[in-house]
Residue, then its C-alpha position, 0 to 999 in steps of 0.5 A: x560915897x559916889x566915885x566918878x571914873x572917866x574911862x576909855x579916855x582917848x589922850x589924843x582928844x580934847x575931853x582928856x585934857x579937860x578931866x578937871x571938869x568932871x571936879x564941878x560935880x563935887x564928888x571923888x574923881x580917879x585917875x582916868x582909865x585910858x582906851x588900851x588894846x591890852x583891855x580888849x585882848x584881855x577879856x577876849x581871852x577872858x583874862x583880867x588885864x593883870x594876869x594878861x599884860x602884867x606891869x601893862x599901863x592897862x594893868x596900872x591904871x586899874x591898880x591905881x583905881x583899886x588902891x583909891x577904891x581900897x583906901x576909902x578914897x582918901x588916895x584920891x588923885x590929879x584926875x588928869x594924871x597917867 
């Protein structure tokens, strides 16, 4: 089953507040994942952003992608949440 992920999402534009968009493709859409410093920094150090910036919002917005990937889906969230 397909999932859409929209990533690095800049909130400041207008893209981001238009997410709800992405529905019309009938297919699974997670939160978004939002363009963080934290995820650069992370793998320039070769770190994964949990272990590099623990409790970051980097850090849960890709635990909340892994929860829905995990559920099979069916934790599926507002798309323009976070």
């Amino acid at each position: 089953m397909p999932i859409i992920v929209p990533y690095r999402i800049d909130g400041r534009t207008t893209i981001a507040r238009e997410l709800f968009r992405y529905e019309g493709f009938g297919e699974t859409v997670s939160s978004p994942i939002h363009m963080r410093p934290a995820f650069a920094k992370a793998f320039g150090t070769g770190q994964r952003v949990g272990d590099f910036a623990p409790g970051s919002a980097a850090h849960r917005e890709i635990d909340t992608l892994a929860e829905l990937v995990a559920s099979g889906f069916s934790a599926v969230r507002d798309p323009a949440g976070l």
